[in-house]
Residue, then its C-alpha position, 0 to 999 in steps of 0.5 A: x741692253x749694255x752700253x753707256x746710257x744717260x745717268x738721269x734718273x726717273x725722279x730728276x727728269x725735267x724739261x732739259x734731258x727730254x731726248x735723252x737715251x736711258x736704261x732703266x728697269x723696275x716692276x711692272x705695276x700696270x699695262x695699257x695698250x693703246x694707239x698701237x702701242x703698249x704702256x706700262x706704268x713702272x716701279x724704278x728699281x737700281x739695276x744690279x751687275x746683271x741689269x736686272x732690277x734690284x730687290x730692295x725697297x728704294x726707288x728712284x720715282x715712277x715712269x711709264x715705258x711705251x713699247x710699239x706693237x702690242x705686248x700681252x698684258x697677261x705676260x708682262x703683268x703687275x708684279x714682273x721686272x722689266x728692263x728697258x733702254x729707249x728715249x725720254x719722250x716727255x713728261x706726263x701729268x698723272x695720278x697714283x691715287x689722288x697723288x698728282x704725279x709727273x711721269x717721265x715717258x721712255x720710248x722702248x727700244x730694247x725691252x728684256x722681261x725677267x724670269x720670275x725669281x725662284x727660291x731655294x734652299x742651300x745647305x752650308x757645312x753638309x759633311x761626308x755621313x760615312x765619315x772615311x768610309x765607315x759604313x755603320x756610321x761609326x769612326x774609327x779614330x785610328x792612333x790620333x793622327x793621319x786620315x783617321x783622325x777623328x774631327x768631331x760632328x759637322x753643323x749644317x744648316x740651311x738657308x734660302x737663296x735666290x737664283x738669278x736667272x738669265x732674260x725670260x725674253x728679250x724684245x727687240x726691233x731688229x733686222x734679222x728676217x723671220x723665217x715667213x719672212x725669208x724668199x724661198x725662190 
């Protein structure tokens, strides 16, 4: 998914960048299969350093990514983050709500599904609880100067974090054999 691409955005795609090869990511807000393809309707999210979509409320408009084959509804399901780069095919008239809504329509070459994020707790300013190697907790301030000097207690605190994991799975046309595919003669 990394290269140069199109800087058209999913919100400024008109009749003069149809043709177009893009990179673009979101959430997932809905799937469809159909004539041998799957579509999905995309929430557009800014992509961060690691072309992940960013968490952020801003978005650059709707677009409807079409994958061929079939792709599992239950695996790239409402919510999800996608990242896809493809052809701008052409723009659809469509609803959301009783919103009309022009959806730009990408024809999906390379399509990386996102793990989901995880939170977890870090602890900022964690100190040593033996202080120097005292071993009841208690310390020794020695004369006032070198390795005994006392510094006085630690602040911790803690904070949440997110963890930015790699590509769950990364869809791709390829020319590589599959292992049914290879010739045992």
């Amino acid at each position: 998914i990394q290269g140069e691409y199109s800087s058209v955005n999913p919100s400024r795609v008109d009749p003069a960048v149809i043709g177009s090869t893009v990179r673009w990511g979101g959430v997932i807000l809905g799937s469809r299969v159909e004539q041998g393809q799957t579509c999905f309707e995309v929430l557009s999210r800014q992509l961060d350093k690691y072309l992940r979509p960013a968490r952020e409320d801003y978005t650059d408009g709707r677009f409807i990514a079409c994958k061929a084959g079939f792709q599992d509804p239950l695996v790239f399901s409402q919510g999800r983050e996608i990242t896809a780069t493809g052809t701008i095919r052409n723009i659809q008239v469509g609803k959301v709500e009783d919103y009309s809504y022009t959806f730009p329509v990408l024809d999906v070459d390379t399509l990386v599904l996102w793990e989901k994020r995880r939170q977890v707790t870090v602890y900022r300013g964690f100190s040593d609880p033996w202080h120097y190697g005292y071993p009841w907790g208690y310390h020794y301030r020695g004369w006032g100067y070198g390795p005994y000097f006392h510094r006085g207690p630690t602040r911790t605190y803690a904070e949440q974090r997110e963890l930015l994991p790699d590509a769950a799975m990364i869809k791709q046309d390829s020319a590589t054999p599959r292992a049914s595919e290879s010739n045992d003669n």
